[in-house]
PDB file with one MODEL, atoms N, CA, C and O in Angstrom:
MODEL        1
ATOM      1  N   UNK A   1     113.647  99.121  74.172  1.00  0.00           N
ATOM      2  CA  UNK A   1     113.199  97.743  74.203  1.00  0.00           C
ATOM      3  C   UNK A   1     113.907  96.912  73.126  1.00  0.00           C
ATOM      4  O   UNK A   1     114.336  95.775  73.317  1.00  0.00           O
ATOM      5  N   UNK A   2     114.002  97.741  71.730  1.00  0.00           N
ATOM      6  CA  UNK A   2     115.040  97.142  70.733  1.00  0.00           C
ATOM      7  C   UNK A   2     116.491  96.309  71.539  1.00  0.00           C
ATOM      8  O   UNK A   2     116.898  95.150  71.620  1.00  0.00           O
ATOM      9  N   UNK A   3     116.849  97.401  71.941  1.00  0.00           N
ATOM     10  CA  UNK A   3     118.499  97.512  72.759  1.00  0.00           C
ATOM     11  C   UNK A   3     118.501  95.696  73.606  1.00  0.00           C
ATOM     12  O   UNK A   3     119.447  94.929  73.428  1.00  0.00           O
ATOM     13  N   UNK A   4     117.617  95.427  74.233  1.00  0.00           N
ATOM     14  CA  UNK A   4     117.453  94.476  75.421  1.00  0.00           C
ATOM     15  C   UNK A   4     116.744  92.857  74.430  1.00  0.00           C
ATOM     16  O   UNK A   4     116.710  91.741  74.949  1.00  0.00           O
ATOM     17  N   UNK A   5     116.360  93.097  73.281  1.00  0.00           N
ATOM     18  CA  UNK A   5     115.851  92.215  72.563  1.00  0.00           C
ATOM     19  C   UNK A   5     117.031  91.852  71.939  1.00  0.00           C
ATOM     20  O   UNK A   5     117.367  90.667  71.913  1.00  0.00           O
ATOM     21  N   UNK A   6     117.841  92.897  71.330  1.00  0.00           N
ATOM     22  CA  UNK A   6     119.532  92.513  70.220  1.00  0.00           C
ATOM     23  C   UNK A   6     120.797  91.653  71.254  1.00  0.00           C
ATOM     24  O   UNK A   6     121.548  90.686  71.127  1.00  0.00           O
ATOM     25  N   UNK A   7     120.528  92.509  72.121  1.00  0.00           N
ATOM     26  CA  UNK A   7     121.135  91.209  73.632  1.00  0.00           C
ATOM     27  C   UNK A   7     120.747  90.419  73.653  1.00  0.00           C
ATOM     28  O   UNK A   7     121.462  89.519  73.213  1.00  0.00           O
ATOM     29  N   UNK A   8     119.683  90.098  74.026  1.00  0.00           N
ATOM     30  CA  UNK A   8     119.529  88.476  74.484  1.00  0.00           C
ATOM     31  C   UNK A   8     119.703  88.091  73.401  1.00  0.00           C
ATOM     32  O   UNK A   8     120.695  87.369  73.506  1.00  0.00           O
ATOM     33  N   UNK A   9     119.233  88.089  71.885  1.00  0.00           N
ATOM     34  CA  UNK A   9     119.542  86.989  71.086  1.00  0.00           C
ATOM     35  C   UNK A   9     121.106  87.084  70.772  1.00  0.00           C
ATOM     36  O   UNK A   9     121.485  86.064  70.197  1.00  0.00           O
ATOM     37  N   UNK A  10     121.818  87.740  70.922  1.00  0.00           N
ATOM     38  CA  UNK A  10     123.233  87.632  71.177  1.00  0.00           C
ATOM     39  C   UNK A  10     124.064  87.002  72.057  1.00  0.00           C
ATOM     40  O   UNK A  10     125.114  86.413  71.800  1.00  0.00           O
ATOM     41  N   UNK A  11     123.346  87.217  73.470  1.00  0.00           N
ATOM     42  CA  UNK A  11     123.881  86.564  74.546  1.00  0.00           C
ATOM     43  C   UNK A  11     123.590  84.995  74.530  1.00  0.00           C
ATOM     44  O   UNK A  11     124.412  84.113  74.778  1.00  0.00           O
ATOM     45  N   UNK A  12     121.920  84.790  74.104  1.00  0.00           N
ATOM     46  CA  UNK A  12     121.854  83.098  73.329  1.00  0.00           C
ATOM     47  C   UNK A  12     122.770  82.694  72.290  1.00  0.00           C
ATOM     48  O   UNK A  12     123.301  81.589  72.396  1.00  0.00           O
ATOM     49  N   UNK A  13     123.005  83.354  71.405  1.00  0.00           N
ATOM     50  CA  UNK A  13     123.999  83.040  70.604  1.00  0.00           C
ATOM     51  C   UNK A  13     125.397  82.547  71.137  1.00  0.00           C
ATOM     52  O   UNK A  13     126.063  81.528  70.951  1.00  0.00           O
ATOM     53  N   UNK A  14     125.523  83.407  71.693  1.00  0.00           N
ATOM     54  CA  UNK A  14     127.007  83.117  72.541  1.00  0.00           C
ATOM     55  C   UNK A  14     127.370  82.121  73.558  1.00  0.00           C
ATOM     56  O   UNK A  14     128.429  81.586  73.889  1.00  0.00           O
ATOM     57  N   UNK A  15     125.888  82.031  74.031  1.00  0.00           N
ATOM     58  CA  UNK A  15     125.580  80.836  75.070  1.00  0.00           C
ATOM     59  C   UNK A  15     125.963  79.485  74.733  1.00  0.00           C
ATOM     60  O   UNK A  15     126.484  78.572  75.374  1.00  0.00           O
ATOM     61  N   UNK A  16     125.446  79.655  73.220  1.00  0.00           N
ATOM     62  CA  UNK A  16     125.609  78.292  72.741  1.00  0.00           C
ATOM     63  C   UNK A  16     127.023  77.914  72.504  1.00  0.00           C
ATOM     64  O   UNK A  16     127.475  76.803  72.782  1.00  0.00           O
ATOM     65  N   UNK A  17     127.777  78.991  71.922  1.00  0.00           N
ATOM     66  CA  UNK A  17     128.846  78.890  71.481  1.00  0.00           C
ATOM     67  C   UNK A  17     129.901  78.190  72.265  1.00  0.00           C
ATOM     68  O   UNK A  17     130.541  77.158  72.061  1.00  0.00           O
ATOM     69  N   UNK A  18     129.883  79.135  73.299  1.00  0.00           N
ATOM     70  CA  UNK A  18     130.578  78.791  74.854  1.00  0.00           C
ATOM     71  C   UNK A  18     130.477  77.000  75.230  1.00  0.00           C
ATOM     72  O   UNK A  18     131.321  76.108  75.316  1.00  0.00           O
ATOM     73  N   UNK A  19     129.101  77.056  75.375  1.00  0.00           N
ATOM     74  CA  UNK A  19     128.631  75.713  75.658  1.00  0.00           C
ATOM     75  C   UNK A  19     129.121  74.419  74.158  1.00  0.00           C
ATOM     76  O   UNK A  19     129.293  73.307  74.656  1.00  0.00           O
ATOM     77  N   UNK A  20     129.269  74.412  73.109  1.00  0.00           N
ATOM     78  CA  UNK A  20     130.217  73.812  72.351  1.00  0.00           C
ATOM     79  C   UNK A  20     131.659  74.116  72.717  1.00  0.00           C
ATOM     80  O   UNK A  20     132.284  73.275  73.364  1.00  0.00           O
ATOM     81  N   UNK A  21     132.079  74.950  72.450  1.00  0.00           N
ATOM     82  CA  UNK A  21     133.699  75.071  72.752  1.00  0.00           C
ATOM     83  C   UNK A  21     133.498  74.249  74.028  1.00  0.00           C
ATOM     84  O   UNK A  21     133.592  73.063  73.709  1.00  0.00           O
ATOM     85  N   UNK A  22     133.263  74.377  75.322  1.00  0.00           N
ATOM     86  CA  UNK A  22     133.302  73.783  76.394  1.00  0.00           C
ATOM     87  C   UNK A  22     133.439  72.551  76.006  1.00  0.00           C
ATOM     88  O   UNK A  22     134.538  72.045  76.234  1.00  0.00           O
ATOM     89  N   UNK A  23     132.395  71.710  75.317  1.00  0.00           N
ATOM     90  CA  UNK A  23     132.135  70.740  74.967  1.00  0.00           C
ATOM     91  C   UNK A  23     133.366  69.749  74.350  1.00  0.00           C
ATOM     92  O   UNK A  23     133.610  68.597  74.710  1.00  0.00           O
ATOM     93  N   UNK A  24     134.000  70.464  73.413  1.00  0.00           N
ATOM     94  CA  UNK A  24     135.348  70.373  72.446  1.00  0.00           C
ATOM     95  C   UNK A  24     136.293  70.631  73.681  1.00  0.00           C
ATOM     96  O   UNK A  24     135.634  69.812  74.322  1.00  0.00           O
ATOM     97  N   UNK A  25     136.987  70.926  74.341  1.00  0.00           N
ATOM     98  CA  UNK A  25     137.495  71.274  75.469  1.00  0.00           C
ATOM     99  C   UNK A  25     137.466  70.350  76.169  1.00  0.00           C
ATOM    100  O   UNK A  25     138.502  69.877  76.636  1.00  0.00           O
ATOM    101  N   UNK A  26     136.057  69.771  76.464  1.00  0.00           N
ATOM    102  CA  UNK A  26     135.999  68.246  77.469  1.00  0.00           C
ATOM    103  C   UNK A  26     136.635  67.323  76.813  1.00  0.00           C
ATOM    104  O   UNK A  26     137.331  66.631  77.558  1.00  0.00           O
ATOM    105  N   UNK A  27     136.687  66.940  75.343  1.00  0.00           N
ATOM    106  CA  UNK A  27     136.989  65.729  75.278  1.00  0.00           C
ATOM    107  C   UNK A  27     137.962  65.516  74.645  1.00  0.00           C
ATOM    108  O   UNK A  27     138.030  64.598  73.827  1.00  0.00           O
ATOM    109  N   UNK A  28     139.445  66.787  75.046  1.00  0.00           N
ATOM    110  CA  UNK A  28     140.406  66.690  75.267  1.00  0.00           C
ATOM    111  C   UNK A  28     141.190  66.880  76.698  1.00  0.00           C
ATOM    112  O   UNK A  28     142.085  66.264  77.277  1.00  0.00           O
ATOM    113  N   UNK A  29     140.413  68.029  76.969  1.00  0.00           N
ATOM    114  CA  UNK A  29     141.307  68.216  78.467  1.00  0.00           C
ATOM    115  C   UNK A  29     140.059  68.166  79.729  1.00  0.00           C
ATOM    116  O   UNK A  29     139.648  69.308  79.936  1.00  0.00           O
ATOM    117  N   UNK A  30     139.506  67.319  80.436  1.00  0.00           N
ATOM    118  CA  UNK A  30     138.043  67.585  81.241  1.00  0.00           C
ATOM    119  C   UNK A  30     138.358  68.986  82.196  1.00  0.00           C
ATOM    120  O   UNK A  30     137.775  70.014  82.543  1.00  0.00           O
ATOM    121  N   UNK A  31     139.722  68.289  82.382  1.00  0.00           N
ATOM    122  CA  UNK A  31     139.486  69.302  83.968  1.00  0.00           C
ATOM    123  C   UNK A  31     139.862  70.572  83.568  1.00  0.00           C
ATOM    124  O   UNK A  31     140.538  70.918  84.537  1.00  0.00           O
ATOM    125  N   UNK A  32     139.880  71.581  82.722  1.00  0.00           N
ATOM    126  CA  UNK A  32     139.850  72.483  81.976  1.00  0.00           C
ATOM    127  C   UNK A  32     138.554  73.222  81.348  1.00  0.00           C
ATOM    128  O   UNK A  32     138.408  74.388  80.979  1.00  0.00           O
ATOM    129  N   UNK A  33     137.532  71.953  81.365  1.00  0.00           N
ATOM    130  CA  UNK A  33     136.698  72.643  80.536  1.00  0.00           C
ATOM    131  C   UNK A  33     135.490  73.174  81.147  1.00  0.00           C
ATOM    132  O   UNK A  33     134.984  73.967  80.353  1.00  0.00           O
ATOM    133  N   UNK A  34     134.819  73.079  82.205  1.00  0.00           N
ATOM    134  CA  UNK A  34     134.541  74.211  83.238  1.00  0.00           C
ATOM    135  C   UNK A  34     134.963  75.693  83.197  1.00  0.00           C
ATOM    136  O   UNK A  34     134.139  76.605  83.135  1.00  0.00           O
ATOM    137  N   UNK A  35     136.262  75.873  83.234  1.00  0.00           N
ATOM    138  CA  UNK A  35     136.994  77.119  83.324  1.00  0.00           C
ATOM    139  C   UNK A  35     136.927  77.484  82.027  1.00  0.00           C
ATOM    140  O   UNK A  35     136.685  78.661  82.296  1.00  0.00           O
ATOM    141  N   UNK A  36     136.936  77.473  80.867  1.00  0.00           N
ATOM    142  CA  UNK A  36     136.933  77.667  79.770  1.00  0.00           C
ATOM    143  C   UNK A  36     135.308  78.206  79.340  1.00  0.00           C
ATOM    144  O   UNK A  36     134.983  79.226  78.732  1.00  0.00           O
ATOM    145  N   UNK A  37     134.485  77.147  79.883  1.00  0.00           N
ATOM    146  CA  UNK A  37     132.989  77.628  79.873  1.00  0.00           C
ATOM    147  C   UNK A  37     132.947  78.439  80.185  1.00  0.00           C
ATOM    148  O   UNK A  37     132.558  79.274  79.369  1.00  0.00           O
ATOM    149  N   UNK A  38     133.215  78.831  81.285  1.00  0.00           N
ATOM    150  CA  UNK A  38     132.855  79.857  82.211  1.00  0.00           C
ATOM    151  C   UNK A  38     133.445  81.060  82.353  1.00  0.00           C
ATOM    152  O   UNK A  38     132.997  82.041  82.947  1.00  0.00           O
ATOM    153  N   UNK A  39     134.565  80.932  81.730  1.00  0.00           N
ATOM    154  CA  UNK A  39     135.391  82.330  81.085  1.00  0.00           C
ATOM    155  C   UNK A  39     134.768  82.598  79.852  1.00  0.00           C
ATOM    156  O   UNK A  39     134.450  83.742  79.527  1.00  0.00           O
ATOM    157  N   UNK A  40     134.570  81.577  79.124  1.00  0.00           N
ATOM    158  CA  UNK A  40     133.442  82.099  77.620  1.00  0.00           C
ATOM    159  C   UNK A  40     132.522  82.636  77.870  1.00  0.00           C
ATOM    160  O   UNK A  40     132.115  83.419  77.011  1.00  0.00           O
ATOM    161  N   UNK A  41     131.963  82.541  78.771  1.00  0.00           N
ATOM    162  CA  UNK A  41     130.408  82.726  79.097  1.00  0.00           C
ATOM    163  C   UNK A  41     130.426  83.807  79.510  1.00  0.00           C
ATOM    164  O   UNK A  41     129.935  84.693  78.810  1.00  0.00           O
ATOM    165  N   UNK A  42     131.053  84.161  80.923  1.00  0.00           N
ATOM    166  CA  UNK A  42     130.699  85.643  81.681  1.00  0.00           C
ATOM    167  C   UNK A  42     131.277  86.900  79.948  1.00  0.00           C
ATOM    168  O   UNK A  42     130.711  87.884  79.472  1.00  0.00           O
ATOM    169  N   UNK A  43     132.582  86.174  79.532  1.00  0.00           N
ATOM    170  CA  UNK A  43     133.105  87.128  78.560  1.00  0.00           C
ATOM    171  C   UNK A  43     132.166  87.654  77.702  1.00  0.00           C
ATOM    172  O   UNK A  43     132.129  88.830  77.337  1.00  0.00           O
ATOM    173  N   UNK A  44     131.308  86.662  77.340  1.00  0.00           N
ATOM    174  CA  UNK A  44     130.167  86.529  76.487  1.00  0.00           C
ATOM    175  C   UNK A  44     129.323  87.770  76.754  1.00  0.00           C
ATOM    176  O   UNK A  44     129.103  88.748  76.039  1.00  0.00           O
ATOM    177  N   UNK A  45     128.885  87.438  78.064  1.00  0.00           N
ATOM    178  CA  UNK A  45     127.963  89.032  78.550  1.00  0.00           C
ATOM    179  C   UNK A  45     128.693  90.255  78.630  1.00  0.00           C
ATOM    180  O   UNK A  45     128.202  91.381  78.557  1.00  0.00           O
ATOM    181  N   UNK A  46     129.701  90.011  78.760  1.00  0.00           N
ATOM    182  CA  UNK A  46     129.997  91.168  78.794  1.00  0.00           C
ATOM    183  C   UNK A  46     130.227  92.161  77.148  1.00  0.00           C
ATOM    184  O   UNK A  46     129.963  93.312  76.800  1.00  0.00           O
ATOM    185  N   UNK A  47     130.923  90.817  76.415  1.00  0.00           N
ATOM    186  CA  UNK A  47     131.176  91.753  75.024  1.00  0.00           C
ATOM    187  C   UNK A  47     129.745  92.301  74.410  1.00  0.00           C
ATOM    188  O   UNK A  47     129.488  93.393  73.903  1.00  0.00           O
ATOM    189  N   UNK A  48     129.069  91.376  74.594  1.00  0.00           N
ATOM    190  CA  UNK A  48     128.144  91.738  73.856  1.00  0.00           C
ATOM    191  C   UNK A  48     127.012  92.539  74.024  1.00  0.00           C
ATOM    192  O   UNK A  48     126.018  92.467  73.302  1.00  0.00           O
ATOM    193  N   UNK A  49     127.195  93.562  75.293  1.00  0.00           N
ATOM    194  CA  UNK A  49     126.554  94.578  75.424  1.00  0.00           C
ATOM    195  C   UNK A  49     126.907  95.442  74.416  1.00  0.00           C
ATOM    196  O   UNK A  49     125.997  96.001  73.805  1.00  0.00           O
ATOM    197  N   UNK A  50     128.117  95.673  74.106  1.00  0.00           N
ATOM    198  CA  UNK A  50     128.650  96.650  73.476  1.00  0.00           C
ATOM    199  C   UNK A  50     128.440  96.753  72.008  1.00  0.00           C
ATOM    200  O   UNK A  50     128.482  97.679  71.198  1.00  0.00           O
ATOM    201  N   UNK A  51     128.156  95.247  71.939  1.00  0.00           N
ATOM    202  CA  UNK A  51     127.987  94.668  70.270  1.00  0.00           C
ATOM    203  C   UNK A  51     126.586  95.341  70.115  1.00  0.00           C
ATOM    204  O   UNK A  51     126.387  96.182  69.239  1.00  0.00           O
ATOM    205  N   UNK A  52     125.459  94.875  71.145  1.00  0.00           N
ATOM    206  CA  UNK A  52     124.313  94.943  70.746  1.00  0.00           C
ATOM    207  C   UNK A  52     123.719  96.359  70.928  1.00  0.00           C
ATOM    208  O   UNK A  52     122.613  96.540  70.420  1.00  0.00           O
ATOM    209  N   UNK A  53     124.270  97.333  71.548  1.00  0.00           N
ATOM    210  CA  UNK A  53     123.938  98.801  71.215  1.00  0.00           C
ATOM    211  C   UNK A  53     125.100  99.480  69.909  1.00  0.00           C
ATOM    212  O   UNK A  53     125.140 100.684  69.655  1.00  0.00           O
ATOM    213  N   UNK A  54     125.744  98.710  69.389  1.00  0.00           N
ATOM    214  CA  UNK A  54     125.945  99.156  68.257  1.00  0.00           C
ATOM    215  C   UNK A  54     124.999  98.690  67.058  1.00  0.00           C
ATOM    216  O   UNK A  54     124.567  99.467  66.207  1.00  0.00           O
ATOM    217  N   UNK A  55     124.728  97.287  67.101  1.00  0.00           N
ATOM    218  CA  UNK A  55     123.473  97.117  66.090  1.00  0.00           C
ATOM    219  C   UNK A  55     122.444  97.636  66.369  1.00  0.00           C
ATOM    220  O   UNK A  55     122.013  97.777  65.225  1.00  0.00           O
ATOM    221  N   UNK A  56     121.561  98.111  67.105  1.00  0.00           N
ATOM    222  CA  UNK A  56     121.406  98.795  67.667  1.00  0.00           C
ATOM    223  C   UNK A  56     121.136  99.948  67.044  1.00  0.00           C
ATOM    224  O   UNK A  56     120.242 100.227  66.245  1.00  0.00           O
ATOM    225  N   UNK A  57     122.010 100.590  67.498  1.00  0.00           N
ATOM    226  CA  UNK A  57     122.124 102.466  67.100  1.00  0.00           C
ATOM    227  C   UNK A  57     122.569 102.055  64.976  1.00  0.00           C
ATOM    228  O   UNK A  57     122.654 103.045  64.249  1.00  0.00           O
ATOM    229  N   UNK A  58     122.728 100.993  64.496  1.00  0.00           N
ATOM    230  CA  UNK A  58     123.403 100.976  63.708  1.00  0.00           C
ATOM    231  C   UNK A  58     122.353 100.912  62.673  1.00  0.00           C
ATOM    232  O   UNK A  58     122.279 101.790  61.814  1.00  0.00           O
ATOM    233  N   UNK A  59     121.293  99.612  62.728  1.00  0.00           N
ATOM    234  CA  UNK A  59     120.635  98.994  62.031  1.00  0.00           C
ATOM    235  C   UNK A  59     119.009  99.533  62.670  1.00  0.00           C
ATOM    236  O   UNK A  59     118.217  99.768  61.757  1.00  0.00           O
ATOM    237  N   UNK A  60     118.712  99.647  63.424  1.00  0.00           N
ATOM    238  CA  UNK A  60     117.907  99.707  64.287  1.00  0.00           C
ATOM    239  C   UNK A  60     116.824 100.850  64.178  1.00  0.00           C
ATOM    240  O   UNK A  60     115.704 100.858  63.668  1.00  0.00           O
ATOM    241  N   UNK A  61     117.638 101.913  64.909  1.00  0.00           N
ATOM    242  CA  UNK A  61     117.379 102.995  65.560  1.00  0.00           C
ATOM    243  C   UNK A  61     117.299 104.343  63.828  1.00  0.00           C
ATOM    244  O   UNK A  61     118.235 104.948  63.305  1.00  0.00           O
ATOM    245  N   UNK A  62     116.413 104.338  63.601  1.00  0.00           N
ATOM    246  CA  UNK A  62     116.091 105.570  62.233  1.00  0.00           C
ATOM    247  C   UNK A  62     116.574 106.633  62.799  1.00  0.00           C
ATOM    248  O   UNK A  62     116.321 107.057  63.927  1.00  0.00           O
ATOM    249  N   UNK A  63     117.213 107.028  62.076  1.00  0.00           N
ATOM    250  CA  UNK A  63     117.842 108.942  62.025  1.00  0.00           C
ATOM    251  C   UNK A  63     116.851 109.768  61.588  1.00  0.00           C
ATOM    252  O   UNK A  63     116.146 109.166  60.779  1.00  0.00           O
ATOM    253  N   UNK A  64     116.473 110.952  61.785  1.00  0.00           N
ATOM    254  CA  UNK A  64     115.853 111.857  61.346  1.00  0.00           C
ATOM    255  C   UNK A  64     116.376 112.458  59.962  1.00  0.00           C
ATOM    256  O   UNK A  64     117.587 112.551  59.766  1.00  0.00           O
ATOM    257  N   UNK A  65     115.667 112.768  59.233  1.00  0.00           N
ATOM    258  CA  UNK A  65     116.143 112.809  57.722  1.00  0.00           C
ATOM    259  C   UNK A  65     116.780 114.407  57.622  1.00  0.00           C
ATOM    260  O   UNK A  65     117.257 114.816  56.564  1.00  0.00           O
TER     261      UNK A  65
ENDMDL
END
């Protein structure tokens, strides 16, 4: 349940991010910045599975002594 909680606030994190860059993106190039969102974004989910079962297993998850 840890694992699925360190995602989403990651994937919000990233959400936002995406959604600024996009933003910065529009109000130089418009017709660009769709594609840019939206390559940030899916990228977004995807990296950060990987991120968030390493914090995760990293910070998270107690070892047996």
């Amino acid at each position: 349940m840890q694992l699925i909680g360190v995602y989403v606030v990651l994937a919000i994190i990233g959400a936002f991010v995406s959604f600024f860059l996009g933003r910065i993106v529009d109000a130089f190039v418009p017709d660009y910045s769709m594609i840019i969102f939206m390559g940030l974004f899916f990228g977004n989910l995807w990296v950060m599975w990987p991120v968030a079962v390493w914090v995760t297993e990293k910070y998270l998850i107690r070892q047996p002594a």
